[in-house]
C-alpha angles and dihedrals in degrees: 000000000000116000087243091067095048129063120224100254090181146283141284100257109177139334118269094188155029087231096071097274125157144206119211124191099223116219098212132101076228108055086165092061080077101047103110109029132158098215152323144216116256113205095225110179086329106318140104101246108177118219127190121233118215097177132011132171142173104257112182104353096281102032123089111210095217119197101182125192111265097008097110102142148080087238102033073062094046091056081059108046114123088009114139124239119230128193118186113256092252095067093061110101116250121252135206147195112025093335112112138175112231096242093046093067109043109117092034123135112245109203116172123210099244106033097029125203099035093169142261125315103253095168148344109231095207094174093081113092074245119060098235123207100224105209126191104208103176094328096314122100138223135196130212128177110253081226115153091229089065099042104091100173141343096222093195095176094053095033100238140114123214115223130184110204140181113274114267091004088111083037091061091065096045094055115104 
């Protein structure tokens, strides 16, 4: 399994027991979506390594207790701890209407009402206290708050996504 094909559920946070148990930090608006989970893909020095989960439950809203298949043990834990937690793409629930993972729209075409074709999603900057929509128009790039007041409409089937921005933000990157 290659990282591109899978989606970062969370991350080994602490340890819960002596017995190997773990607690993730889920990174999800849905923690119970994962609640009751086969496996998962752990990043160890760079690879998908799948581990099996014999047991898994919500612990404080955000926080998956993991007992995993052969970690019984305060130091088959410890080799884990900080690790991220990977899940193949298949297994994210679809969404519909004007609700979007990041990776699902890159390539898209963003047009806005008023200035029309702006250019194609090359990234989302999601470090900023704003999510940004990074666009490449001819070699020159434009951000735009990924702000639901902006976003008019995620058109899957054509690829595009409708903004309504502020009049001359798109304008401020294109002055010379």
């Amino acid at each position: 399994m290659k990282k591109e094909d899978c989606f970062y559920l969370g991350k080994i946070v602490k340890k819960y027991s002596f017995k190997g148990e773990l607690l993730a930090k889920l990174d999800t608006d849905q923690p119970d979506l994962y609640d009751d989970l086969d496996a998962v893909f752990i990043d160890l020095r760079g690879n998908l390594v799948p581990f099996f989960i014999e047991s898994s439950q919500l612990h404080k809203s955000d926080l998956l207790r993991l007992n995993f298949e052969d970690v019984n043990s305060e130091a088959d834990a410890d080799a884990l701890m900080k690790s991220e937690l990977y899940l193949p793409l298949d297994l994210l629930p679809k969404l519909d209407g004007d609700k979007f993972y990041f990776h699902e729209v890159i390539g898209f075409m963003i047009k806005d009402k008023n200035f029309g074709d702006v250019g194609v999603l090359k990234g989302i900057n999601d470090s900023t206290a704003q999510a940004l929509f990074e666009i490449d128009r001819d070699g020159i790039e434009i951000l735009i708050p990924m702000n639901d007041e902006f976003i008019d409409k995620v058109d899957r089937k054509n690829k595009t996504i409708v903004v309504n921005t502020p009049e001359g933000l798109i304008d401020l990157y294109l002055e010379e």
